[in-house]
C-alpha positions in Angstrom: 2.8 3.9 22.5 5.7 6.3 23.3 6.7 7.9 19.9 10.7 7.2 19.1 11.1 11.3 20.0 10.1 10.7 23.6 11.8 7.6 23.8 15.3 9.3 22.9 13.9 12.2 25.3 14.2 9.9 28.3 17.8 9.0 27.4 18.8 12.5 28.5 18.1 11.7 31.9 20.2 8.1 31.6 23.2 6.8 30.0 22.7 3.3 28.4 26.2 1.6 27.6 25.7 0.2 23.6 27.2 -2.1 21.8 27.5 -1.3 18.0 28.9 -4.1 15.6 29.7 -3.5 12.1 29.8 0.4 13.4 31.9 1.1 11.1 30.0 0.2 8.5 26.9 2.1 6.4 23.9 1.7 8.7 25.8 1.1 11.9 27.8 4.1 11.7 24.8 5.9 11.7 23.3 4.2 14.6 26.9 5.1 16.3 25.8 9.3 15.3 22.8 8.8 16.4 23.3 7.5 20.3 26.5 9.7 20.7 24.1 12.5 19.6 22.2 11.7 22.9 24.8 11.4 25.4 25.3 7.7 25.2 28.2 5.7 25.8 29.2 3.4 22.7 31.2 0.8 21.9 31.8 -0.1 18.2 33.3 -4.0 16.9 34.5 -4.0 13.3 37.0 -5.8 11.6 37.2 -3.6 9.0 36.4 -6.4 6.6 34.0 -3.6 5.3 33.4 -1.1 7.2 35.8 1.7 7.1 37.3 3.8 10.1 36.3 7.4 8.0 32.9 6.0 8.6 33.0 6.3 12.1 35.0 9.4 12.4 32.5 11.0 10.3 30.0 10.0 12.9 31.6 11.1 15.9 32.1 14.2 14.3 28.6 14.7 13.0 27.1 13.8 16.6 27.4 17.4 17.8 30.8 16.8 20.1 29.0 14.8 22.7 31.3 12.2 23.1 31.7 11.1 26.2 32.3 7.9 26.7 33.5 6.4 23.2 35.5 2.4 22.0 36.4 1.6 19.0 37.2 -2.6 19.2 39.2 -3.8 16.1 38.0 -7.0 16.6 35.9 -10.0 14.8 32.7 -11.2 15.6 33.8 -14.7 14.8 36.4 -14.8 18.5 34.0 -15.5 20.8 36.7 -13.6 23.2 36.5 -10.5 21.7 32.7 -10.2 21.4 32.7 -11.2 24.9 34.8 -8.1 25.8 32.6 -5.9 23.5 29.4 -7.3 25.5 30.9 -6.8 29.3 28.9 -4.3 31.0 26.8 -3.3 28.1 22.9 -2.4 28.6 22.0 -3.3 24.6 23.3 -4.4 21.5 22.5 -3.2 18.0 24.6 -6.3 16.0 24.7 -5.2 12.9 28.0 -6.5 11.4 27.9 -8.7 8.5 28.5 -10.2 5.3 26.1 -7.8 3.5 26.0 -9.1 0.1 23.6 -12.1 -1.8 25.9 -12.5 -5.2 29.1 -13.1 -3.0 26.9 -15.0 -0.3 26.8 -17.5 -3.6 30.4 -17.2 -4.5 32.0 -17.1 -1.1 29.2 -19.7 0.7 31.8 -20.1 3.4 32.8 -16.8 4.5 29.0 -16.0 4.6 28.4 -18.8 7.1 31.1 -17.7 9.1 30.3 -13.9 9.0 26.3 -14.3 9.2 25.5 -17.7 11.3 29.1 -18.3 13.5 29.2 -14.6 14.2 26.2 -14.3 14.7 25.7 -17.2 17.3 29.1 -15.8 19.2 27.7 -12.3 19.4 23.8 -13.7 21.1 25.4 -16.0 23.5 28.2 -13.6 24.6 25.5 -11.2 25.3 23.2 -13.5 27.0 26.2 -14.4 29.2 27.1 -11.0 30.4 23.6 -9.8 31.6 22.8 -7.6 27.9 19.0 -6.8 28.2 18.4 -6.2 24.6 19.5 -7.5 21.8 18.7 -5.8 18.7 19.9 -7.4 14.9 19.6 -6.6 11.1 17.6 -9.2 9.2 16.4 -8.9 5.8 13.5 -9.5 3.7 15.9 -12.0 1.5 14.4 -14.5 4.0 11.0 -14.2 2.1 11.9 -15.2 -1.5 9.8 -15.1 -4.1 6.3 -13.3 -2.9 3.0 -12.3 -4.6 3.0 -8.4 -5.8 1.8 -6.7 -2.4 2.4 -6.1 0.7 4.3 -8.9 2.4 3.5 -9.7 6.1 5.8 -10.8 8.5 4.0 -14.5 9.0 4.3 -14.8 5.2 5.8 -18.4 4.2 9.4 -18.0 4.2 11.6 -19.4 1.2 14.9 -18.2 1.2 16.9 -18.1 -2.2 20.4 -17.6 -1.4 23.2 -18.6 1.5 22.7 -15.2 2.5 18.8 -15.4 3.1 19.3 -18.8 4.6 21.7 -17.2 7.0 19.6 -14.6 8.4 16.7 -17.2 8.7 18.7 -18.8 10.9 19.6 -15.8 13.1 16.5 -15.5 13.7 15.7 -19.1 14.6 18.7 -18.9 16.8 17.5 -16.1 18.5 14.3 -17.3 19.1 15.5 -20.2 21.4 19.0 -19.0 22.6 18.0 -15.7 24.4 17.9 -16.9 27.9 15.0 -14.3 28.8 17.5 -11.5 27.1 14.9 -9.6 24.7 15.8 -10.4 21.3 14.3 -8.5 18.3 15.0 -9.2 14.6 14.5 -6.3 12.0 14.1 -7.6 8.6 15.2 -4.2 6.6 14.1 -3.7 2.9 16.2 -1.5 0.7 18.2 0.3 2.7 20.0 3.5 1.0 21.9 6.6 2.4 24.9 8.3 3.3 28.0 6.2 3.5 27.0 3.5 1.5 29.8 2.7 -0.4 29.4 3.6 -4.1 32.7 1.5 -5.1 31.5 -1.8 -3.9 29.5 -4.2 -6.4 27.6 -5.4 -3.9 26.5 -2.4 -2.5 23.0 -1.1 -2.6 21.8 0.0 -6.2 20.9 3.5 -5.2 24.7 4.0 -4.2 26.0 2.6 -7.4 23.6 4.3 -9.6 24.9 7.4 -7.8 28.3 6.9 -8.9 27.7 5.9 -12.7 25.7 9.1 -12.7 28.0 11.4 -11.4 30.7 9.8 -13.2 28.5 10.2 -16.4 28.9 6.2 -16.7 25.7 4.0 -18.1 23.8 2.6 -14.5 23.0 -1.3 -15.0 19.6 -2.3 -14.5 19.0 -6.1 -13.9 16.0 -7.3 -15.5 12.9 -5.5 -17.4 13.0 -2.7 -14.9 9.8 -3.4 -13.3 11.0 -5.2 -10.2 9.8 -3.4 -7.1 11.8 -2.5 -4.2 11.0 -1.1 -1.0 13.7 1.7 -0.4 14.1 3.1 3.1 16.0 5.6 4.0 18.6 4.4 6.8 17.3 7.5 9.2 14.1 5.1 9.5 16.4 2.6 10.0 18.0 4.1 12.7 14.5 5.0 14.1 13.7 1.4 14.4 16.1 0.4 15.9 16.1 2.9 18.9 12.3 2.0 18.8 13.3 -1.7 19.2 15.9 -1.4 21.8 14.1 1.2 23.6 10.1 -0.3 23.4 8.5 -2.4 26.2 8.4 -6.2 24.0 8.6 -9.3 26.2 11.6 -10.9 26.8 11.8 -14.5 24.6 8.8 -13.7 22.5 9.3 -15.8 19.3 7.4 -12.9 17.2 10.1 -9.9 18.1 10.3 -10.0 14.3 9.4 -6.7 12.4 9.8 -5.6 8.8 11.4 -2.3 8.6 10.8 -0.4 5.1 8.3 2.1 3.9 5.1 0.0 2.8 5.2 1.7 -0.7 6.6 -0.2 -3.9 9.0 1.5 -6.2 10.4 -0.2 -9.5 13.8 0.0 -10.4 12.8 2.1 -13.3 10.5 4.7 -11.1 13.5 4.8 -8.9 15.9 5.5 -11.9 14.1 8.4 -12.6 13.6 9.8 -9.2 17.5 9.9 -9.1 18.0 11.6 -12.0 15.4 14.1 -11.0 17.1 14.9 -7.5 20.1 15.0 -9.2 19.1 18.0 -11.6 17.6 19.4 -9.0 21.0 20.1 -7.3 22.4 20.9 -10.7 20.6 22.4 -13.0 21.4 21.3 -16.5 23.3 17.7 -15.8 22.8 14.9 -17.9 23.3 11.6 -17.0 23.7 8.3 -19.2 20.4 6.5 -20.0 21.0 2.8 -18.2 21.6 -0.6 -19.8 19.8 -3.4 -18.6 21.4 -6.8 -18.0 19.8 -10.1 -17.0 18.7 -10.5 -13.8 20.9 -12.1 -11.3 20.5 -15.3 -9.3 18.9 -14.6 -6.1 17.3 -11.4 -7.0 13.4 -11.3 -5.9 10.9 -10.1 -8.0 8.8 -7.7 -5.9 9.9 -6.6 -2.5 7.5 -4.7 -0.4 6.8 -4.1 3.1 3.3 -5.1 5.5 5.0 -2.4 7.9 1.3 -2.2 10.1 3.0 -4.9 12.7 6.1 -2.5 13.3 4.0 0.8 13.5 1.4 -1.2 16.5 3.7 -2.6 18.4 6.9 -0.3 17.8 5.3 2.9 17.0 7.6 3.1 14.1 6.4 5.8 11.4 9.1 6.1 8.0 9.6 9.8 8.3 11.5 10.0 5.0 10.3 10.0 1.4 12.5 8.5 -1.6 12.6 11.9 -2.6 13.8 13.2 0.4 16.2 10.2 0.9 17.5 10.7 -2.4 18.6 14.0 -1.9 20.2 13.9 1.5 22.5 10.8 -0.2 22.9 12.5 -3.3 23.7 15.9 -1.3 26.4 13.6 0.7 28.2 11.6 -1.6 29.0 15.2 -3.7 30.2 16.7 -0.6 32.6 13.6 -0.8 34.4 14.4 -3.7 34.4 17.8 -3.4 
């Protein structure tokens, strides 16, 4: 099983042409670093709904000046003209644009359908139409529901609890019988954190937001007791699988292109709490943050969350490379060099 290194090794000798949606956005931008980082040619779709533009020029920036073949599209996946002209000629797609959010999946049911299923659908058909041979897209483990404490395999029974797991179930069904012989492969992502995850959203990722109220010497909410379990992953193994998934020798059509992507280790919210405050001393000495509040948990929110990751690493060969310590202090490190 080629490792992800010698995978991106090969790409020095080739130029794929990539299609990035939602590259403007947290993980996609970094996908968009990444392959510019290794010559590729790239061409991002965002509306902006959001994603921001700073995102991507960071990342272009960041990719060591290799740039040579770069398209920004200011375009919506729901015209199923424009993600045609974002799929012409392209080798792979990394679809990754989305309504990224379960509380507003609840309060705006609507624009998640269009966003996650309609969008969705036009973005694997126009790709199937115009000769894509891989189609890579971000699932989530919202499609499990309510699991057992443990490690949760991906033939585990499947009870979504919001419109936005029941959207990404239904990518996945949709890719499972729409490919057309284009490979398809669904990465259902745990708790992804990182650079340029957007702090000021509400819907964001927790690790972001704590960031803020702790920088900003503000109280961080914890919903519940504290001792829900997550399965934080850092978005450079994110990136990793994705590359892996693209890149890897699956069969076209297989139904079971389906891989959780996290770091098979459980963190509560209050373990994680801590870590955070602890990387965040450790880049300056003497803070104090705000103890946090807790707050009822919300509808929708699972219990434990934890990744059976043993399908990805046989099949993929993807190892997490990153700890939560380490990931803590490369996002910690990044969002202060964004107010400086």
């Amino acid at each position: 099983m080629p490792t992800c290194k010698e995978l991106c090794g090969n790409l020095s000798s080739r130029t794929l042409r990539w299609v990035v949606t939602g590259g403007a956005g947290f993980i996609g931008s970094h996908l968009v670093e990444s392959l510019l980082s290794l010559g590729q040619k790239v061409t991002v779709l965002d509306n902006f709904l959001s994603g921001r533009e700073s995102n991507v020029e960071e990342a272009r920036k960041l990719s060591t000046g290799r740039d040579p073949s770069f398209r920004l599209l200011k375009g919506d996946i729901r015209d199923m003209e424009q993600c045609r002209e974002a799929c012409h000629g392209a080798d792979i797609v990394l679809h990754h644009a989305a309504l990224v959010s379960v509380p507003r999946s609840f309060q705006e049911p609507h624009l998640n359908n269009s966003c996650n299923i309609t969008g969705f659908l036009n973005m694997l058909t126009a790709a199937r139409d115009e000769g894509v041979r891989s189609f890579v897209y971000a699932s989530s483990a919202a499609v499990y529901g309510h699991q057992p404490e443990g490690p949760t395999g991906e033939d585990a029974p499947l009870s979504p609890l919001s419109p936005y797991a029941v959207a990404k179930r239904t990518d996945e069904l949709y890719a499972s019988v729409l490919s057309g012989g284009m490979r398809t492969t669904g990465l259902r992502y745990m708790n992804v954190f990182g650079p340029r995850q957007d702090p000021s959203s509400p819907y964001s990722g927790v690790i972001s937001i704590w960031s803020r109220c702790l920088m900003d010497g503000e109280p961080p909410v914890i919903y519940g007791d504290g001792k829900t379990t997550r399965d934080f992953v850092y978005v450079g193994d994110v990136v990793q699988a994705n590359l892996l998934a693209a890149l890897s020798d699956l069969r076209s059509g297989d139904d079971e292109n389906i891989f959780n992507i996290g770091t098979g280790r459980p963190v509560s919210l209050e373990k994680a709490f801590l870590a955070m405050s602890g990387a965040i001393e450790s880049l300056c000495p003497g803070w104090k943050g705000k103890e946090p509040v807790h707050e009822p948990e919300r509808m929708g929110d699972i219990r434990y969350s934890l990744a059976d990751i043993s399908r990805a690493r046989e099949l993929l060969g993807y190892e997490p490379r990153y700890s939560l310590e380490e990931g803590l202090v490369l996002t910690i490190k990044s969002f202060m060099n964004s107010r400086m």
